[in-house]
N, C-alpha and C positions, 0 to 999 in steps of 0.2 A: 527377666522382667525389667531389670533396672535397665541393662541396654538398649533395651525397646525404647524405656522413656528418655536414656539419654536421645536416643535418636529423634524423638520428638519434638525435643526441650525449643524454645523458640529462638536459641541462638543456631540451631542446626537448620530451623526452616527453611533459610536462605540457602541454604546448599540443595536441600530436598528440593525448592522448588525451582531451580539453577536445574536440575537432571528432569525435571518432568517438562519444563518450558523447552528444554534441547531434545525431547525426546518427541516433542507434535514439532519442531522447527526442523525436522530432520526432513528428505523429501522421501517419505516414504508413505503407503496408502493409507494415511488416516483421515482420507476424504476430509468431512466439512471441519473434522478437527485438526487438521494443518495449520500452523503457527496461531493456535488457542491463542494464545497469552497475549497478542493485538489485543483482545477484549478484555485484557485487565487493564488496559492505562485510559485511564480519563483522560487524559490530554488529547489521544486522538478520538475519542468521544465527544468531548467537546467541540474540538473542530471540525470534524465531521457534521455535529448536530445544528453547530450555527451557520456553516455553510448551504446542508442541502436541506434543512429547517425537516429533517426525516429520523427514526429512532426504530434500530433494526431489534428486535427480542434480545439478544445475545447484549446487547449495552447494560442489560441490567446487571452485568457482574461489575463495571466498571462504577456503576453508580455504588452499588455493596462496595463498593472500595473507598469510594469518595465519602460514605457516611463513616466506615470508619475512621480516615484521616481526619474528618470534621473535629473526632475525639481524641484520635491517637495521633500527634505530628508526628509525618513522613513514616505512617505502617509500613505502606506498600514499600519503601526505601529498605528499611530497616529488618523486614521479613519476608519478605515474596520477590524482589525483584532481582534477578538470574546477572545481570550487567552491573548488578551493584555488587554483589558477591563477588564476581569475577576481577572486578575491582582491588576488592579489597586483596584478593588472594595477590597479585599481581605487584601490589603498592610496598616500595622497598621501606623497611623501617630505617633501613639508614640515611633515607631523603626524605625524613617525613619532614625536616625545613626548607625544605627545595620549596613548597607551596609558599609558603609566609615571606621567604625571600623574593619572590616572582610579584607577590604585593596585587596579587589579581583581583578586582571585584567581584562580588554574587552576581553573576546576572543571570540568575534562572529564571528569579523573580520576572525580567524584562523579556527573557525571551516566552516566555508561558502567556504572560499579559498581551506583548504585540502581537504572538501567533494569534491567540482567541481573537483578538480587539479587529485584527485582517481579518480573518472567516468570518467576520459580518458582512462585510462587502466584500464577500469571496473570493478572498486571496491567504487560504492556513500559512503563513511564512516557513514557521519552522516545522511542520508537521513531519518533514522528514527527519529530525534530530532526536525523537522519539524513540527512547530506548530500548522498547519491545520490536519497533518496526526496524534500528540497526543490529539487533541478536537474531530478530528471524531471519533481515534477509541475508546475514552471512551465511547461515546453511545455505543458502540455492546453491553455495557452490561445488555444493556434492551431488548436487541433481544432473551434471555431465551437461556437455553439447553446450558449454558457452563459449564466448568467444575471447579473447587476453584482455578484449577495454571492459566487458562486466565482470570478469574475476577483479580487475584492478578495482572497480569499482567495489566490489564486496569488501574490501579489506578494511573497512572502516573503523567495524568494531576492532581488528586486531589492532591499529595504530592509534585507537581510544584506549588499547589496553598498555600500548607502551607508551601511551600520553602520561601514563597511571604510576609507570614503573618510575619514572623520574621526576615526575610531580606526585603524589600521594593524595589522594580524596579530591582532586581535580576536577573530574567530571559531577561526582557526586553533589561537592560542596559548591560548586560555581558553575557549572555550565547546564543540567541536563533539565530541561525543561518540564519531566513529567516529575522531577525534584522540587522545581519551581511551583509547579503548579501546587504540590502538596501544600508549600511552604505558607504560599498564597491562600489555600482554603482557612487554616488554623488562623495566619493575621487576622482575617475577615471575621472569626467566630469573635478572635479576642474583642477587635474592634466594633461589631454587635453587642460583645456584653459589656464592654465600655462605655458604650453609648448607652445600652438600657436603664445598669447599674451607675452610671453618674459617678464614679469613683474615679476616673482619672480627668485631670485637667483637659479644655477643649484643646489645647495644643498637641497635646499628648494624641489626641485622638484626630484631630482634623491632618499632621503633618503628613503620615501614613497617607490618607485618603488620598491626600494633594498630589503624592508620587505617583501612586495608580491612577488617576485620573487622567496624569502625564502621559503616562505609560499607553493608554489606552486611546490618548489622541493619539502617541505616534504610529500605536499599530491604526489606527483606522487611514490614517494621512499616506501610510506606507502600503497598506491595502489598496487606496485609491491611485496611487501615484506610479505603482510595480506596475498593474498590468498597460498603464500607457507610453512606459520606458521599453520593459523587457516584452514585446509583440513574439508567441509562439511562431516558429517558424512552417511555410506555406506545404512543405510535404508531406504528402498523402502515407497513410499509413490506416493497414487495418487492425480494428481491435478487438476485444472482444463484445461478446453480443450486450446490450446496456451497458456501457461504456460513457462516463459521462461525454460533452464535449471537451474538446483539445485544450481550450484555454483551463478549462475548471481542471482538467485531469492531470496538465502538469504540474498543479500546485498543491492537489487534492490526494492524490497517490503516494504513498507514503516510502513506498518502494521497498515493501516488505520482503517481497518473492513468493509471498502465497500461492497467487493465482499461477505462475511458473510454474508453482513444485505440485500442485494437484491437479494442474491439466491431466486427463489418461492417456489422450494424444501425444504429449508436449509438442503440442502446436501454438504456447504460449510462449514468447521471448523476451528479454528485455532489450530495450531499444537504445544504443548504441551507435545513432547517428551523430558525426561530430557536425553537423550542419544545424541540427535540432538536440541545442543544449538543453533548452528549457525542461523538454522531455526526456531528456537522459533516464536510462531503467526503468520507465516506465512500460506498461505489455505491450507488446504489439504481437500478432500473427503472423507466422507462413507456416504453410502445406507442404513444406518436405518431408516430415515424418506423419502426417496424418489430416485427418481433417475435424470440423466442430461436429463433436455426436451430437445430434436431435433430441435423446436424451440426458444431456449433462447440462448441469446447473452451476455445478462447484465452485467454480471462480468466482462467481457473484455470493455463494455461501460464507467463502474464508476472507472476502474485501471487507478488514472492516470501516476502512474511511470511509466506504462507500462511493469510491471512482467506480465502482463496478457497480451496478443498481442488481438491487436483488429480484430476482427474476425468477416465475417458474418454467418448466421445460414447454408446457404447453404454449408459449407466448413467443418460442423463439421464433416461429415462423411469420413471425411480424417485428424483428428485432434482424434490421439490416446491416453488416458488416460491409458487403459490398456487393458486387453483381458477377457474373462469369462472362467471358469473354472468349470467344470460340475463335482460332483463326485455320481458317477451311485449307491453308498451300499443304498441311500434311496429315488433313484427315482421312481417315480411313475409309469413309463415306465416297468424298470426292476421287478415290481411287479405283472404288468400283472395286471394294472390299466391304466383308460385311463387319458391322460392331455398333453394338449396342450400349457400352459399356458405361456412358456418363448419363443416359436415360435410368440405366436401370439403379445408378448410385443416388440418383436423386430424389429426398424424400419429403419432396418441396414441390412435386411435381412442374419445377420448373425449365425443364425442358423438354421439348418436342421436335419430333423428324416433320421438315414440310417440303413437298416433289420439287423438283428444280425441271424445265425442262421436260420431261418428262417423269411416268410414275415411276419409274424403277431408280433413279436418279433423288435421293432426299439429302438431306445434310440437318446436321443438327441446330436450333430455332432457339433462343434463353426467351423466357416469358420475365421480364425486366421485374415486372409487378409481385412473380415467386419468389425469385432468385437471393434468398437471404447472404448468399456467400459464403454459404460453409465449406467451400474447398473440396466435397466429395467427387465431385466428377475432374477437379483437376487434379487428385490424388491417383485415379484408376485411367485415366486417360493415356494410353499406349505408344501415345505421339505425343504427349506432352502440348498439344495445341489448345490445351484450355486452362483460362490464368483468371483468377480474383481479381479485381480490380477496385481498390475500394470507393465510399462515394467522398466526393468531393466536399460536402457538407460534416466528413468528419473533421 
């Protein structure tokens, strides 16, 4: 009994919930429960919610989280957060003045402030820097079939972890913004009961406001100012079904690897174009290992920034990825062979045989208007003559 309760005790929390956070980030079938722990951080709650002004059921864990840091400064830090643990285990004590030499400022405070203050006019800054969204998505990299630039890209948490080993409480104490954000809710209660209670001098209480105030023009200035510098680049790519637009998605995507690791298909990828940095790891689609089931949801379940809009299944067949695209020089059709095979994959009833020439003579017909682009008929297609093409307007 006593080890039971050692094992409870709230300094081992962080360990316990360090294996339960690693064990939905793993890519294995835990469906809508793939990389959970997104929905503990209020940071990207936050950003999320000022950005698409929307609030998915599953937010209420992170709001349970924000009432208790309101009381407890930096809970989440101190007992539940899996990257802060890791942290510590990492951080050598014989450089624990390596920090104080280095003379580095707190800026979690500023990056938490600008991220929020940009997802007003639509641009979360740092919503990638998000300590739950850099632990999940290093697991994708056991979900196989990526390619050298998103494994490189995965490694972030590991080089956050030897950031650790020769600076000491680094991350924790100075840079992580869902640290910031904690830091940030407790100043705000103090300076509430400051102001109620009339106990501390107006300087006291106004200098604080003055900073954030700061803060929060630069994130709005920087929100309006990014997307007319940094312009998403023009190529076409398909995503997945409710998908925000291209400009919100590069900034809104957090680049967890959820929607990656719970595709059933893994016809989810991250994008790895070096032409389209904006969008770097963010999902994009292809049908070499399968296509979008009519049935599945999940990607839109485990998003929780909300670049994926949540969606139910019955809606996809008005939820356009892109169109199919038939080229007749090696169809089976025009060879005066028989095959049915992209008719009968389609469950969009978006294509039809119509005569050419005479009746014996058809070729297969895309109804534009069905055609969601789920990739079935060009998964089963025996000539390979039929390709997604997505739309223009993603």
């Amino acid at each position: 009994m006593a080890g039971l309760k050692n094992i409870f005790r709230l300094s081992n929390l962080r360990f316990l919930s360090f294996i339960v956070a690693a064990f939905f980030a793993m890519p294995f079938a835990w469906r809508g429960l793939t990389g959970f722990y997104n929905w503990f951080s209020p940071f990207i709650m936050l950003n999320s919610l000022l950005v698409l002004k929307s609030f998915v059921w599953l937010n209420i864990i992170s709001l349970f989280i924000i009432v208790i840091v309101t009381f407890r400064k930096r809970w989440f830090c101190n007992h539940l957060c899996p990257v802060g643990w890791c942290c510590d285990q990492v951080s050598c004590p014989d450089r624990k003045n390596n920090l104080k030499s280095l003379r580095m400022p707190d800026i979690s405070r500023w990056t938490a402030i600008v991220s929020l203050a940009s997802a007003i006019v639509g641009v979360p800054l740092f919503i990638i820097a998000d300590p739950m969204a850099i632990f999940n998505g290093f697991f994708t990299i056991f979900s196989g079939k990526l390619s050298f630039a998103s494994v490189i890209s995965l490694t972030v948490f590991p080089l956050l972890l030897l950031l650790n080993l020769y600076y000491p409480g680094i991350w924790c104490n100075k840079l992580c913004p869902l640290g910031g954000l904690q830091l940030l809710i407790s100043d705000l209660k103090m300076l509430t009961v400051r102001i109620i209670l009339k106990r501390e001098k107006e300087t006291l209480v106004t200098d604080p406001a003055r900073r954030y105030f700061v803060m929060t023009g630069a994130g709005l200035l920087a929100g309006l100012a990014i997307p007319k510098i940094l312009k998403p680049s023009d190529g076409l790519y398909i995503r997945p079904p409710a998908t925000v637009n291209k400009e919100l998605l590069n900034s809104l995507c957090c680049r967890c690897g959820s929607c990656n690791k719970v595709c059933p298909t893994g016809i989810i990828k991250p994008q790895t174009d070096v032409n389209n940095l904006l969008g770097w790891m963010t999902p994009v689609i292809t049908f070499r290992d399968g296509y979008c089931l009519e049935t599945c949801n999940l990607c839109s379940i485990v998003c929780s920034s909300g670049a994926i809009t949540l969606f139910d299944t019955d809606a996809k067949q008005q939820l356009f990825m892109g169109t199919a695209e038939v080229n007749l020089t090696n169809c089976l059709l025009t060879l005066n062979r028989e095959c049915v095979k992209c008719k009968e994959s389609c469950r969009y009833d978006a294509l039809e045989f119509a005569s050419v020439g005479n009746i014996l003579n058809v070729i297969p017909v895309v109804k534009v208007s069905k055609c969601v682009g789920c990739g079935a008929c060009e998964v089963v297609c025996p000539q390979s003559c039929i390709v997604i093409r997505p739309y223009k307007i993603i």
